[in-house]
Each structure stands twice: as structure tokens, then as C-alpha cells.
N, C-alpha and C positions, 0 to 999 in steps of 0.2 A: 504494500500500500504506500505509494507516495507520503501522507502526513507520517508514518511509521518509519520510512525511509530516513527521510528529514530531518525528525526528534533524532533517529539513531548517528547521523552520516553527517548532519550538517547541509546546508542550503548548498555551501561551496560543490557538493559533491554531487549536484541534480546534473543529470546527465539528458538532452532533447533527443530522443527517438524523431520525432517526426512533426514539421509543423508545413499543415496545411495552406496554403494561398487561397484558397475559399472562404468566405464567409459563415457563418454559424446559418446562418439561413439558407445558406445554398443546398447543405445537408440536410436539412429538415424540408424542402421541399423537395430534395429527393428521396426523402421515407415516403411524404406523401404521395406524392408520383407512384411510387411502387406499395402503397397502401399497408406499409411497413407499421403497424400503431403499436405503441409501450417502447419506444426509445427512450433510452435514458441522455436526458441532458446533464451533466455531474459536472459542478463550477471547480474547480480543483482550487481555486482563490477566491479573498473576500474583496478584494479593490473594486473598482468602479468597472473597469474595462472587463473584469471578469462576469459581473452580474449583466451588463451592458451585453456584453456577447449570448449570451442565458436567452435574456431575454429576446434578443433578436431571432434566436432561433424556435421561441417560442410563439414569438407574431405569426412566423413564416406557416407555421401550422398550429392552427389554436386548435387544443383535444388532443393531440397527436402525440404530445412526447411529454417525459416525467420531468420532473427536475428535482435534482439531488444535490446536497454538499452546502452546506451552513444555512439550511430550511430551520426556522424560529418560530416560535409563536407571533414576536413581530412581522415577520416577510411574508409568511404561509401567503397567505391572501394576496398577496401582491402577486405572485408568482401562478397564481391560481387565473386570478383574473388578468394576467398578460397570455394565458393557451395553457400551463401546467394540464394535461389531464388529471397529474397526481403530484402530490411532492412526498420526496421518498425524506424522513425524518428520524434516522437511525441514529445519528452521531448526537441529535437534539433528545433522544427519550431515554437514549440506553449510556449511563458511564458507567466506568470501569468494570464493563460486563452485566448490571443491574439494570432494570429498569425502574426507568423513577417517576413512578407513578403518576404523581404530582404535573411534571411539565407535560406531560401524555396529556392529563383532566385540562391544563390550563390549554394546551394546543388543541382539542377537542370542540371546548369552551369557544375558541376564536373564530373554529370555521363554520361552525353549524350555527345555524339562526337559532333565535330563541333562547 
């Protein structure tokens, strides 16, 4: 897992496999195109340009793809209503292997009416 890598190796030691000259939406309108649905979108950072890219690829196809990786009780919704079909909230309910109950009920709490 890259944040695993990180903590253990240091930033200095991130090594780029592959970066794409496409856009975040180019790809997401090629799921759609091939009617590919449950992509996961996963922000690997929290800066601007990282959610920026997110959510571009989530205009490109609103319904069509998740989004994963520093989902909140603050953002859920944001990310929901820019196309999320889902947001994937592992790293927000579960530490150090537990889940904690509590941010679950308050994230539960944000997205459903009533």
C-alpha cells in the first residue's frame, strides 16, 4: 500500500511506475463508453489538485464510478453529489484494525435524510 510504503521508506523513496497524459475524465468516459460501472476513483492525496482530479472524473460520468481515499463525514456528500455512485470509507471507520463505531453512526447520520 503506498501510505504503508511511505510511513515505512520515506517520501524520498516513492518510486513513479506510470503517469498518464490523459485526463481523469478521459478515463471515466471510457468506462462509460464500454459501460464498465463500480470503478474505483482512489485520491492517493489530500491537496487540491488531487480532489480537483476526483472530481473531474466524476462529472465525466455521474453514477458510474466510487471514490475512495480521505472520504469524511465532512466530504461524503460533496463527492456524492459531484457522480460518486458510492464512496468507499475504510480508512474513515476502521483504525488500527477496529471499527469505530461512533464515526460509522456520525457518517450514516450525514448522508441519509432525516
Amino acid at each position: 500500500m503506498p501510505g504503508a510504503y511511505r510511513r515505512e521508506n520515506g517520501a524520498d523513496n516513492l518510486k513513479t511506475n506510470f503517469v498518464s497524459d490523459k485526463p481523469s475524465s478521459w478515463y471515466a468516459e471510457l468506462y462509460q463508453r464500454d459501460q464498465l460501472t463500480g470503478g474505483h476513483v482512489i485520491m492517493l492525496g489530500s491537496d487540491d489538485a488531487s480532489r480537483q482530479t476526483a472530481l473531474e472524473a466524476l462529472q465525466a460520468w455521474p453514477g458510474g464510478l466510487q471514490l475512495g481515499g480521505g472520504v469524511t463525514t465532512d466530504n461524503a456528500m460533496q463527492y456524492l453529489d459531484a457522480g460518486a455512485s458510492h464512496v468507499i470509507v475504510t480508512s474513515f471507520v476502521f483504525r488500527e484494525g477496529r471499527l469505530e463505531e461512533q464515526r460509522l453512526a456520525d457518517l450514516v447520520s450525514a448522508l441519509l435524510p432525516g
